[in-house]
VEXZA-388065 format. One record per residue (C-alpha): residue in one letter; x, z, y. Coordinates in steps of 0.02 Angstrom, whole numbers, plus 50000, padded with zeros to 5 digits. Layout:
aXZY;...
// end
This chain:
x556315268857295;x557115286957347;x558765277057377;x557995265657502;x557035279257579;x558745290057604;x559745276757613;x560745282157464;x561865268357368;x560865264557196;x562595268357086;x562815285357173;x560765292357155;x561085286056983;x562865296056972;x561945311657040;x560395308756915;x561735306456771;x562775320956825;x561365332256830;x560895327056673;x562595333156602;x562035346956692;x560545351356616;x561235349356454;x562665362356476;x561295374756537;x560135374056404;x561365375756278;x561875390156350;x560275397556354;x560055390756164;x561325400856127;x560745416056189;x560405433856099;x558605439456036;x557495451556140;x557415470556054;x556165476055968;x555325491156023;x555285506955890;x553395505755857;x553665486155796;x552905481555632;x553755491355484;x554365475755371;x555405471855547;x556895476855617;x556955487955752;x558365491955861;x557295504955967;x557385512455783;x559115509955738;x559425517055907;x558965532355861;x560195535055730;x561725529355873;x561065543255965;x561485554055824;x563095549855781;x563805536455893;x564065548656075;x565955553256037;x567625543055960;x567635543355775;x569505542255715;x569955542855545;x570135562755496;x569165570755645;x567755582055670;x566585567655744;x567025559155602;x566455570855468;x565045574155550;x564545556855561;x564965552155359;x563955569355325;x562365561655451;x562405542855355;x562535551055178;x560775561255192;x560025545955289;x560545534155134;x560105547655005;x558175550155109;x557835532155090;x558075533054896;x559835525554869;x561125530254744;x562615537354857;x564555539054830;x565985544754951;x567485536354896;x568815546954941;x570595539154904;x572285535555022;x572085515655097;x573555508155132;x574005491955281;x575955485055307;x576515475455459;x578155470055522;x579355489055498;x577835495455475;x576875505255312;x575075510655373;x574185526055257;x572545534655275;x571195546355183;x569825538755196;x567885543355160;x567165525855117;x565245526855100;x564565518454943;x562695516154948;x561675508054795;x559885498654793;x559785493054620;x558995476254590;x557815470154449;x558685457454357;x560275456954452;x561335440754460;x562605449854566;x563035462054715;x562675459654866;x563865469354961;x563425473055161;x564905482055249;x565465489655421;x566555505255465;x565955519655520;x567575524655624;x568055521455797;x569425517655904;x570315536055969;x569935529256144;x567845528356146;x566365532656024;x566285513555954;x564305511156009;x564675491655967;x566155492055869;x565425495355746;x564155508855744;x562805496855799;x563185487755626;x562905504955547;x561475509255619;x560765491155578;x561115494655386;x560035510355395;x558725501755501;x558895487655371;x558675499455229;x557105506155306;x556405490555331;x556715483255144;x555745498055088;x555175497054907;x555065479254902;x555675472654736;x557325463354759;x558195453554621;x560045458454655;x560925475054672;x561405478054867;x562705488654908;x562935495155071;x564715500555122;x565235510655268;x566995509855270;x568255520655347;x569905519455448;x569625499355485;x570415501055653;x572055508155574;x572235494355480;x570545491655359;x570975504855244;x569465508355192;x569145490955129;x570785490255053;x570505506654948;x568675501754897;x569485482954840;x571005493754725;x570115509354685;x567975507554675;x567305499254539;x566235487454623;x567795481854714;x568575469454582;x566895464754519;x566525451554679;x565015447954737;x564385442454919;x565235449455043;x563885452055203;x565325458855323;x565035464855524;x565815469355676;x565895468655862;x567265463755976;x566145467456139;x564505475256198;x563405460756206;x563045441656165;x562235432656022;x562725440455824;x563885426655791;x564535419855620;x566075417455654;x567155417555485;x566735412255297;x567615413555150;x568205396255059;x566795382754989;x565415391755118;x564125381055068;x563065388654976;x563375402155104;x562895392955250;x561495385755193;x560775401555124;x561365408455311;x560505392655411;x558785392455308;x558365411955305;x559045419455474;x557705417955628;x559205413755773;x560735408455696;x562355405955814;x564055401255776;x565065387055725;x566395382055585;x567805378855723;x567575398155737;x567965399555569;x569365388355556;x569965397255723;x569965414355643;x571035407155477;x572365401755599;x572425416855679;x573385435255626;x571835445855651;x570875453255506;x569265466055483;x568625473355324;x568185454855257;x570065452355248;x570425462355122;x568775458955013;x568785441955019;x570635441654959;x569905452654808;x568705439754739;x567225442454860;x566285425954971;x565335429855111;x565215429455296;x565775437555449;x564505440655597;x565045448555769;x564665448455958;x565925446156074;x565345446256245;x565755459656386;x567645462456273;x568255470656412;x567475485756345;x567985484656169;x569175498956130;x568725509156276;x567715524656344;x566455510856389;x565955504956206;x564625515256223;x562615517456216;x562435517056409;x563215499956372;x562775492556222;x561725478656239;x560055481556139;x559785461956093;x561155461056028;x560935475455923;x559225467555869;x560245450055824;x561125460255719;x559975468555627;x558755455155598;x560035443855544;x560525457155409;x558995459655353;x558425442155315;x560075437555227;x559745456655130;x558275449055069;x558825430755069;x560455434754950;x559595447954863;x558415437254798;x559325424554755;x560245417354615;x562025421254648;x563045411054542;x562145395754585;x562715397554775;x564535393954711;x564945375654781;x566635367154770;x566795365154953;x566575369855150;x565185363555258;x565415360955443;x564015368055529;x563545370655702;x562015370355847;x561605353955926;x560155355256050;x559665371155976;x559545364955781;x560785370055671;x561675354455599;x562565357455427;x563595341455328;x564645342755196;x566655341855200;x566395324755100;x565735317255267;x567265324655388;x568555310355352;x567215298255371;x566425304955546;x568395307055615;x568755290455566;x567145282455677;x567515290955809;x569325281355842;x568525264955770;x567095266955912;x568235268556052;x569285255655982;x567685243555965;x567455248756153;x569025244056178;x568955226156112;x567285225156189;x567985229456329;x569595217756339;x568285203256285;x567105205656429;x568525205356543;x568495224656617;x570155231156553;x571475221756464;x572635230356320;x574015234456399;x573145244656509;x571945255756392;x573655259656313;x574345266356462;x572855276556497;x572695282856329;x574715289556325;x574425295556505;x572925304456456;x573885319456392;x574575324956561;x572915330056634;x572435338856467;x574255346456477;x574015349656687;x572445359356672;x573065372156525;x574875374756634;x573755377856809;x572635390656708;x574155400456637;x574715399456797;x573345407356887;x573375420356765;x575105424456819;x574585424456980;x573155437156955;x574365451056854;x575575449357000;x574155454257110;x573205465457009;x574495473556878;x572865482156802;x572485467056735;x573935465056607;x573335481656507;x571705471056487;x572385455956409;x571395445656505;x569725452656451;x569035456056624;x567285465256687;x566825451456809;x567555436056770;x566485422956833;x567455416256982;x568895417156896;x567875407256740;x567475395156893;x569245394156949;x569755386856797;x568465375756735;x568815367456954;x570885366556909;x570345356756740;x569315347756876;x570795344556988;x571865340956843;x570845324656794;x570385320456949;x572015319957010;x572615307956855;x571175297856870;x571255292657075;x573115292257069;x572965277656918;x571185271056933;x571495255057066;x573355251756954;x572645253456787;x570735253156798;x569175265056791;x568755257756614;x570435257456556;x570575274656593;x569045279356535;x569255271156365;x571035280456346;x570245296556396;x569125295556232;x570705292956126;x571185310556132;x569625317756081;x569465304655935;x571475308655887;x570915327255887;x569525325655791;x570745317055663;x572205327755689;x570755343355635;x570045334555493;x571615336555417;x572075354155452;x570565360955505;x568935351655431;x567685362155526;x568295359855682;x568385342255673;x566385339855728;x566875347455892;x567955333355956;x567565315755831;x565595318855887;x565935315256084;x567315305356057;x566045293955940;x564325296056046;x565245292856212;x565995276256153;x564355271256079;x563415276056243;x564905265656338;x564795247956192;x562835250556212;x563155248956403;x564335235056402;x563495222956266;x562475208356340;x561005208156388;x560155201756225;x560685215856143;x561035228956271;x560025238056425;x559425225156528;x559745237356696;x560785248056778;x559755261456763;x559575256656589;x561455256456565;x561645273256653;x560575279856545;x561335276656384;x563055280456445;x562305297456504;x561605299256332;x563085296456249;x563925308856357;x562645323056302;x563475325656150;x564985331556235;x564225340256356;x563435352856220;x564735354856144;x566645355056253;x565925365656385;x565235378256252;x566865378356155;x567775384656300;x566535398156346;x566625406656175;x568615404256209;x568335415056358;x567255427256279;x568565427856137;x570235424756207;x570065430056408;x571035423756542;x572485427356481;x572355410856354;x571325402856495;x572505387156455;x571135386356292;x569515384456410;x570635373156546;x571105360756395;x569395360156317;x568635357056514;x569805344756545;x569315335456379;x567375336856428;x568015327356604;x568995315356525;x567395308256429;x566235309856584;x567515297856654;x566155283856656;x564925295356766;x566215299556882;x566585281856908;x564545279156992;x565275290057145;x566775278557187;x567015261757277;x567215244157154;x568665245157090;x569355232057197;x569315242357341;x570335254357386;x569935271157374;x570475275657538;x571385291257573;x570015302757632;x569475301757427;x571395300457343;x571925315557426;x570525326157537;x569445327357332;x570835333757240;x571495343257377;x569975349457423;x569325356657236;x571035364657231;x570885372857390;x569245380557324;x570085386957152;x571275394157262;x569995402957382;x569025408857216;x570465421157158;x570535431757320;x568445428057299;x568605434757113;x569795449757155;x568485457157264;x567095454957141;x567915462057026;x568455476957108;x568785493856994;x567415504957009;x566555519556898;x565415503356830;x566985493256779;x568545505956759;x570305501656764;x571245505456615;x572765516956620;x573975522756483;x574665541956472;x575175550656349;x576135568156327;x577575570856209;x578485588156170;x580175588956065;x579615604755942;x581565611255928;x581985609156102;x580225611656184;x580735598556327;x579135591756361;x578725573756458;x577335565056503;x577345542956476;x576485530256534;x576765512556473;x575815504656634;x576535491056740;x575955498956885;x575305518556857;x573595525456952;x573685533857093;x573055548856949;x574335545256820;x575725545356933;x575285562456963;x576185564856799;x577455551456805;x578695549456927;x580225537956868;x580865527256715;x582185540856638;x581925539256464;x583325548656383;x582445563356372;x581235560456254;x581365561556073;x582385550355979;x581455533155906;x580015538056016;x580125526756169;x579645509356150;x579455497456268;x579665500256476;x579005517656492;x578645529756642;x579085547056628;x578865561156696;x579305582756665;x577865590556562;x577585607756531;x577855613356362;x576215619456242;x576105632256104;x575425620855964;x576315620355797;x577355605255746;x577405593055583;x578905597455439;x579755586155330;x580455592055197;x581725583655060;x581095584354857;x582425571054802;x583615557054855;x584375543654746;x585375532954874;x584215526654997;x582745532254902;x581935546355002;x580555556554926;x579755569455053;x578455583255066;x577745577855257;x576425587055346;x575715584355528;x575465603055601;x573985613355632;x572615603455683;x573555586355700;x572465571155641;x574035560555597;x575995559355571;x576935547155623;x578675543955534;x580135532855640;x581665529455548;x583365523255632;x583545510155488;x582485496655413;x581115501355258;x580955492555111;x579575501255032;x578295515055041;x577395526554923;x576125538954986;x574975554354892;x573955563854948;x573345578854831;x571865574254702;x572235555254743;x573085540754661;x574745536854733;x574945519154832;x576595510454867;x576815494454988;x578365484555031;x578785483255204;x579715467955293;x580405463955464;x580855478255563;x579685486555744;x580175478955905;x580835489056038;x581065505755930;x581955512755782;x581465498055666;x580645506455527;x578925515855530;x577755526355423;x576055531855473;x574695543055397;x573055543755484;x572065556455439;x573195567555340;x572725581855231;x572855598555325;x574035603055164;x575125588155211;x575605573855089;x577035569254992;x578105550955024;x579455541254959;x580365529655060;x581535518755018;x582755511055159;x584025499155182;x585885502855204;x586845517755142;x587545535355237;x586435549055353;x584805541955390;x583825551155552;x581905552455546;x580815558155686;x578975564655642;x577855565655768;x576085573355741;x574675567355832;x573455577655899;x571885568356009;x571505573456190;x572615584956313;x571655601256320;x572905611356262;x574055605256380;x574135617956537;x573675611756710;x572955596056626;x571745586656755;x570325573556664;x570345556456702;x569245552856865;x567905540456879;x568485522056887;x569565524356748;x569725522756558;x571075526856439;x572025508656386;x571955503656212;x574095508556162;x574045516555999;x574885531256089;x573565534656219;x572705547956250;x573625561356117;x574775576056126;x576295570156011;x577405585955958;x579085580155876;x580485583655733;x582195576855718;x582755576355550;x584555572255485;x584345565655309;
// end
């Protein structure tokens, strides 16, 4: 009836009703996935409050925490008499923590927090952690004082309420230089090689939904305990087979590698803060602190009532939200889903080739072809991302993680647009729209097989459209006896069929954003381009029969057309995200002073310097600055020289490459940093009153001397470290000790509005050097 009274072609009303049904889906699993509203401090006292557990960020969270400072004292002495008020047994664990990278041996002191509620008949520990430190650069509001401030508010709200299990909260320390906190408490603590669950959080952003993001192995028990007692649960096991794959690692890293399962919860949203000035409380989003802290209190009651041991299962679960209800299955049922999904599109294929609409030959060609457009639409989004750090060098010390990204977002998701659209018009009259349309579904099934092999939890999020939009395409091409007698009718079950993927592609490649940025934007591009390749059958309601031809104004003004407008969205998505006080550019500066020469320099490791940092870097002269310190393409510029004292090294004992040193940092330095012209093999560090801790060391640092040695948060009395090197004959070493901020540093002018310092480990601190000759 409305296409008669518009005059609208049936096929194309029912396109537009089917695409906005696709639509609709996409939005309200968006909103689905959403974060919880706050709770205000007068809420009931059995709740969570984060108008309460604001008030302890307000008393500790204003100013950067780094291992061995001030802030940081302050802020272990502040949670100790909180934890000891409420009633809880309390230890500081003081011992030296220990990380190794490529060249690289990692030490710190740290203060780990160790708070007890005993249980009644305890199965177990229940262990939930989060570091109290920051990053140098900002006070950590987010990451991860907000999870710190949830475990008080959490401990509030348990009250005396008789729980079966011991918890144990942990406030780690020194987690951004390499979770040595968590490593100490696993060697050193007690509790450490016992096990136990392992309730872990962390933020890498300043808003969005608590997510659960990684689990140790056989979760099940895990999850289900997780999807049963928490009010709003989000997350996915792709994110946990993501985060396996990948290099990075919290606290949970360590623990679970000791013997502990448990879970992994974090926001991620608004990243471009993390690590900044801007992780703060002006910015921390207070839902998300509530999502937080209500998820950690149900799962504190959940786990510590439980029976532990009997949550032990043999095996993973895949779990995710479908329409808002979590879905769980066992990792018995992944094979079997993965292999319907390629046996439903190849039923639709025979059903296909039987009723005459595509014939074999070509559904294989546009199955094989179906990798270019997948392949196009990650290349174009790398490629705008070039595009945007040629115009906006600012960008690159962001790593993508932008303030404003939506048009950019929008850019992408139309050049995964163009990508398919492209493939599909130049091949559609050759090959076929439901030749194409079947081979488009092959590469979702094939991926949902390739990651039931490597990467069972993943596997849901392409076998599930692959399978529901070939059974929504067979439902639409049986007969009539046993199919939709309509159009409308076959529409519709196509369009069901398609929901599936629509909740679930589109969704993948926005946590990819969140998570990865632009500068992976390839990620979001290939997961769009998937999503369009199985809406292949909707798009299809807006063309002429395929006997026709398309006609040029389609083949060529479409796809040019949608590219012209990702084009005109980057200049569109430059100026809306414009650098102001709101959203800062970063910036990277850093002042270094030779403490035998006192030749003093300023560096900057920017592409392109501020207009206020190139008031203290002028040129790329590098020579002058102390040996093994520059790495990387620096700016430099003349500095003048500051009366601060400098770190010693002195020599106890050599056997051959074997170094064993008395180090210490310099009045009022926070850390030493050790760079060594030849490759280390090993490490030992002690600190006085503390166990000693060695690590080997592989590889060799990129773009420096290749050996390094760092202490974070060194005794003022210094500490004493063996090294052991490769190669024979005089060895150079060149301390540096690390002091934060440049106050002391004459004529120094603070950072205006509209910037923040950039996230180099370097940034932000006076470095005073020694060149030693060993």
């Amino acid at each position: 009836m409305i296409g008669k009274l518009f005059d609208v072609p049936r096929r194309v009303l029912a396109g537009a009703c089917a695409l906005l049904a696709l639509a609709a889906v996409i939005v309200l699993t968006a909103m689905a996935n959403s974060t919880m509203q706050p709770l205000p401090a007068s809420a009931p006292a059995a709740e969570f409050s984060a108008g309460r557990a604001l008030r302890h960020l307000e008393a500790f969270a204003t100013r950067p925490r780094p291992i061995g400072s001030q802030a940081s004292a302050q802020a272990r002495d502040y949670l100790v008499g909180q934890l000891r008020a409420a009633g809880l047994e309390v230890q500081v664990q003081q011992a030296v923590g220990v990380n190794s990278s490529t060249g690289l041996a990692a030490f710190g002191q740290v203060d780990n927090i160790v708070a007890t509620r005993r249980g009644t008949d305890p199965t177990g520990t229940v262990v939930i952690a989060a570091h109290y430190d920051s990053a140098a650069m900002g006070p950590g509001a987010s990451d991860d004082a907000a999870a710190v401030a949830a475990m008080l508010e959490t401990v509030r709200a348990l009250g005396d309420a008789k729980l079966r299990n011991d918890l144990v909260f942990l406030m780690t320390d020194g987690e951004e230089d390499g979770v040595l906190g968590a490593e100490a408490f696993v060697r050193e603590h007690p509790l450490g090689g016992k096990g136990g669950v392992l309730l872990n959080w962390e933020a890498r952003g300043v808003s969005g939904p608590s997510l659960m993001f990684e689990t140790s192995r056989d979760n099940a028990g895990l999850v289900g305990t997780f999807a049963g007692a928490v009010p709003y649960p989000r997350g996915d096991s792709m994110m946990v087979e993501l985060y396996r794959l990948l290099p990075n690692n919290t606290d949970f890293t360590p623990m679970t590698g000791a013997g502990f399962t448990g879970m992994n919860f974090a926001y991620i949203q608004e990243s471009s803060r993390y690590h900044t000035a801007d992780d703060s409380l002006a910015h921390l989003d207070r839902g998300s602190l509530q999502h937080h802290g209500s998820n950690m209190l149900a799962l504190a009651r959940a786990f510590g009532g439980a029976d532990l041991p009997g949550l032990a299962a043999g095996h993973d679960v895949t779990y995710f939200r479908l329409f808002g209800v979590m879905i769980t299955y066992p990792d018995a049922l992944v094979w079997p889903l993965a292999g319907l999904a390629p046996a439903a599109v190849a039923g639709l294929a025979v059903v296909a080739w039987r009723r005459r609409v595509a014939g074999p030959v070509r559904m294989i060609v546009g199955a094989v072809s179906g990798v270019v457009p997948v392949a196009l639409a990650a290349v174009l989004a790398q490629g705008m991302w070039e595009v945007l750090v040629a115009l906006r060098p600012d960008y690159y010390g962001m790593g993508g993680l932008l303030h404003r990204p939506g048009a950019f977002r929008a850019a992408v998701a139309v050049l995964a647009g163009v990508a398919v659209l492209g493939w599909y018009l130049l091949l559609r009259r050759r090959v076929g729209p439901t030749a194409l349309a079947v081979g488009g579904l092959v590469w979702p099934a094939v991926l949902g097989v390739v990651c039931a092999q490597v990467a069972p939890g993943a596997s849901f999020m392409f076998a599930l459209p692959a399978l529901l939009a070939a059974l929504g395409c067979l439902a639409a091409l049986l007969p009539r006896d046993g199919g939709p007698r309509t159009a409308a009718g076959r529409v519709a079950v196509v369009t069901a069929g398609l929901s599936g993927s629509a909740a679930l592609l589109p969704g993948l490649a926005l946590t990819a954003f969140d998570g990865m940025g632009l500068a992976l934007g390839g990620v979001s591009a290939a997961a769009l381009a998937l999503f369009a390749l199985t809406a292949l059958p909707v798009a299809e309601l807006w063309l002429p029969e395929p006997a026709r031809p398309v006609g040029r104004p389609v083949a060529f003004g479409v796809p040019l057309g949608a590219a012209a407008l990702a084009v005109a969205l980057v200049p569109a998505g430059l100026a809306l995200d414009a650098f102001d006080a709101a959203h800062p550019s970063r910036t990277h500066l850093a002042y270094v002073m030779d403490a035998g020469t006192r030749t003093a320099a300023w560096v900057s490791a920017d592409l392109a310097p501020s207009d206020w940092t190139r008031t203290y870097v002028s040129g790329k002269d590098t020579a002058a600055l102390p040996p093994g310190y520059a790495r990387g393409d620096l700016w430099t510029g003349r500095a003048p020289a500051v009366d601060v004292d400098g770190p010693r090294v002195r020599v106890l004992g050599k056997d051959g490459g074997t170094y064993r040193l008395r180090i210490s940092a310099g009045r009022g330095a926070r850390s030493l940093t050790l760079r060594v012209e030849r490759p280390i093999a090993e490490v030992t560090a002690k600190a006085d009153g503390m166990r000693a801790v060695t690590v080997p060391v592989t590889g060799v640092r990129a773009n420096t001397w290749p050996g390094e040695v760092r202490f974070r948060g060194i005794p003022a009395g210094g500490a004493e470290i063996t090294v052991r090197v490769m190669g024979e004959g005089e060895l150079r070493m060149t301390a540096i000790g690390e002091r934060d901020g440049f106050a002391a540093v004459p004529g120094f002018t603070p950072m205006p509005p509209g910037l923040v310092a950039a996230t180099r480990e370097d940034g932000g601190l006076v470095a005073i050097t020694r060149t030693y000759r060993l």
